[in-house]
C-alpha positions as MATLAB code, in Angstrom:
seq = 'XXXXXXXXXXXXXXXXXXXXXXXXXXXXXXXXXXXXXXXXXXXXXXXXXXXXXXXXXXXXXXXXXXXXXXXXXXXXXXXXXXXXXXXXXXXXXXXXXXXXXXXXXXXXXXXXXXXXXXXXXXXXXXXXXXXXXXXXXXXXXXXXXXXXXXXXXXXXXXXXXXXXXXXXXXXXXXXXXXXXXXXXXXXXXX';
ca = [
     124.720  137.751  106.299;
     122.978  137.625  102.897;
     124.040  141.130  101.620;
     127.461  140.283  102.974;
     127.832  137.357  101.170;
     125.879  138.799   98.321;
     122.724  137.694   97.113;
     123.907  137.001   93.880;
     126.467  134.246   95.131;
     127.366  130.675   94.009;
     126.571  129.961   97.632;
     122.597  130.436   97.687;
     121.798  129.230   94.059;
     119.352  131.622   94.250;
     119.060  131.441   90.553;
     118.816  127.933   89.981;
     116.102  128.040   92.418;
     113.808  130.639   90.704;
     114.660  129.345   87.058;
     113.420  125.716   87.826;
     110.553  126.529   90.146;
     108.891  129.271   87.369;
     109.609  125.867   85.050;
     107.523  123.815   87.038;
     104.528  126.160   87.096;
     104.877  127.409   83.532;
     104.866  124.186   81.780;
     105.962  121.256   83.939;
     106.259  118.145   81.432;
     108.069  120.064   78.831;
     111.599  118.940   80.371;
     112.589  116.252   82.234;
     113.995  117.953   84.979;
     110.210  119.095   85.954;
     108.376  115.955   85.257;
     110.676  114.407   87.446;
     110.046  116.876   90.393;
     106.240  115.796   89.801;
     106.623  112.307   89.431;
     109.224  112.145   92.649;
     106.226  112.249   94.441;
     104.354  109.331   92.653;
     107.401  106.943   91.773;
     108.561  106.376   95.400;
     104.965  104.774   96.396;
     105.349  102.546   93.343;
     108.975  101.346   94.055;
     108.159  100.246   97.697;
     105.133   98.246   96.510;
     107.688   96.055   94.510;
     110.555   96.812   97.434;
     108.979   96.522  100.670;
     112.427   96.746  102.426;
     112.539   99.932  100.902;
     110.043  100.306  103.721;
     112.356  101.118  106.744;
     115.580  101.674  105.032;
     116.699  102.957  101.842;
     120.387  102.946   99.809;
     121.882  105.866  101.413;
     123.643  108.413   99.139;
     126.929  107.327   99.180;
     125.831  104.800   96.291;
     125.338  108.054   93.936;
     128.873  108.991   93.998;
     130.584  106.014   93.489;
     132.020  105.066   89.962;
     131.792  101.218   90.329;
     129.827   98.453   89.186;
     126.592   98.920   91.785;
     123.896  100.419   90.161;
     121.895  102.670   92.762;
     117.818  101.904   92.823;
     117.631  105.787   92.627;
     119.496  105.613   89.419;
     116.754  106.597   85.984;
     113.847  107.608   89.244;
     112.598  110.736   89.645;
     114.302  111.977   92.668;
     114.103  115.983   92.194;
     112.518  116.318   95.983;
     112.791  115.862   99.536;
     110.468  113.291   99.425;
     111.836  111.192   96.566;
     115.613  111.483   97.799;
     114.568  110.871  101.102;
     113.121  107.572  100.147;
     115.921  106.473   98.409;
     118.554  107.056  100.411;
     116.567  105.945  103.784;
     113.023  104.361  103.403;
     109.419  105.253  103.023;
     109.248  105.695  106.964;
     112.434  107.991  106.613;
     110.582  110.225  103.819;
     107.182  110.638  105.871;
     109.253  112.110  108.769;
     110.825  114.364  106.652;
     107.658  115.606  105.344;
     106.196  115.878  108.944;
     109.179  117.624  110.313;
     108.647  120.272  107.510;
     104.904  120.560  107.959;
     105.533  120.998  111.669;
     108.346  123.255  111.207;
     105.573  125.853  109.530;
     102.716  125.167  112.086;
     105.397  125.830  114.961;
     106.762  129.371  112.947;
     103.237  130.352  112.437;
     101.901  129.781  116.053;
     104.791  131.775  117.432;
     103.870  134.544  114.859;
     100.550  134.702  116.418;
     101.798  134.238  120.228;
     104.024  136.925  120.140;
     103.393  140.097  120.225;
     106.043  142.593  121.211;
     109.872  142.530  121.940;
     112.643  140.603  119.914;
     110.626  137.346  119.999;
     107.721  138.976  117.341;
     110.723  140.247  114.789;
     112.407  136.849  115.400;
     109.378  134.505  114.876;
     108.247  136.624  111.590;
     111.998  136.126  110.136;
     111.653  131.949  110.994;
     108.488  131.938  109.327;
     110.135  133.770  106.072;
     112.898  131.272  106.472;
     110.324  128.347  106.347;
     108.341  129.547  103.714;
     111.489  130.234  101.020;
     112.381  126.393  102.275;
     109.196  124.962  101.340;
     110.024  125.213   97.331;
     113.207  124.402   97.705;
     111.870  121.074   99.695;
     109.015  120.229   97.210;
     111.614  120.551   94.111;
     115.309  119.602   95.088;
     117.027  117.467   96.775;
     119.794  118.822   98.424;
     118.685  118.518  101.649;
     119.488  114.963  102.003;
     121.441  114.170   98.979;
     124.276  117.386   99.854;
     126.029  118.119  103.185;
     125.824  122.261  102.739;
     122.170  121.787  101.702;
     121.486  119.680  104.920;
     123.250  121.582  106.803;
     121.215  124.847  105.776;
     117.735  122.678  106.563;
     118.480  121.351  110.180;
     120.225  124.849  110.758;
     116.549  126.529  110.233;
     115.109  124.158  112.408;
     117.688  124.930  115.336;
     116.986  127.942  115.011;
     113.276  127.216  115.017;
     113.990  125.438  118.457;
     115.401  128.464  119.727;
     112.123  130.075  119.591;
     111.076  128.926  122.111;
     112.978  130.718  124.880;
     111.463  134.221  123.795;
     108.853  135.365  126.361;
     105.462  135.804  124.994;
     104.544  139.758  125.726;
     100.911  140.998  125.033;
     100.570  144.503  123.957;
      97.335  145.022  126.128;
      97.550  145.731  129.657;
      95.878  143.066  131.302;
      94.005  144.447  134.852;
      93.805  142.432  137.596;
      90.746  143.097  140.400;
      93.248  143.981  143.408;
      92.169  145.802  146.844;
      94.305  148.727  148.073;
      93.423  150.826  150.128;
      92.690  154.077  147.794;
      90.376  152.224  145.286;
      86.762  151.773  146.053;
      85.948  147.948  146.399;
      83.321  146.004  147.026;
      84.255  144.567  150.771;
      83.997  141.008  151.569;
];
């Protein structure tokens, strides 16, 4: 789907991607764009110390793209991550569970990369795994996944198909023997 598409698409922002994350690891408080995608994970912890309802729910995103008088709380934050945008738009308890659900996401694609060992359910578990690796930057350092519909649409579409893994049998590659008692082999008799 990528090659069709092209890899080199407005669709992937492939490019964005790679120019801001070698940013953050070259020289992160040169710009503001990268100090932001540090301090997105400091601010939020801050801001519900002096907003505890900020606690269970947050501002939603809706608030960003209107042109009116209402000034969002995510408005001059650093909100350049999962985390941070998360927060914002739906509470610290909100942001935590998105953080689990990617942490989990990785321990689930990695212990199916172990488990299986032959047939379509090994090639499929190794290509979830890539697919949850190449999210994890794009989780620590934007925000699209809750602050864009394509972007959260692309997240909770990895983790269907995550879900999915499940169904694949498990196959071992070694034959496991069993002690049975037929009539041609030499047992001991009981």
């Amino acid at each position: 789907m990528v090659l069709m598409v092209g890899v080199n698409s407005e669709v992937f922002f492939f490019d964005r991607l790679t120019n801001r994350t070698a940013a953050v690891f070259d020289n992160p408080l040169a710009d503001k764009r990268e100090s932001e995608r540090l301090l997105a994970y400091v601010e939020p912890f801050e801001h519900v110390i002096e907003h505890p309802a900020f606690f269970f729910v947050g501002q939603g995103v809706a608030i960003n793209r209107k042109s009116n008088a209402v000034i969002p709380e995510v408005a001059d934050k650093a909100s350049h991550a999962l985390f941070a945008i998360s927060y914002y738009a739906n509470g610290m308890v909100a942001a935590l569970l998105h953080m689990f659900l990617l942490g989990s996401a990785f321990f689930f694609a990695f212990q199916h990369v172990k488990a299986k060992r032959s047939g379509i359910g090994q090639y499929f578990s190794h290509a979830l795994l890539a697919c949850v690796l190449g999210l994890t930057p794009w989780a620590f350092f934007g925000h699209a996944m809750v602050s864009q519909p394509r972007g959260a649409m692309m997240f909770y579409f990895i983790f269907g198909l995550l879900t999915c893994l499940r169904h694949f049998p498990v196959h071992n590659n070694t034959a496991q023997y069993k002690e049975t008692g037929h009539a041609y082999r030499r047992h001991i008799a009981v």
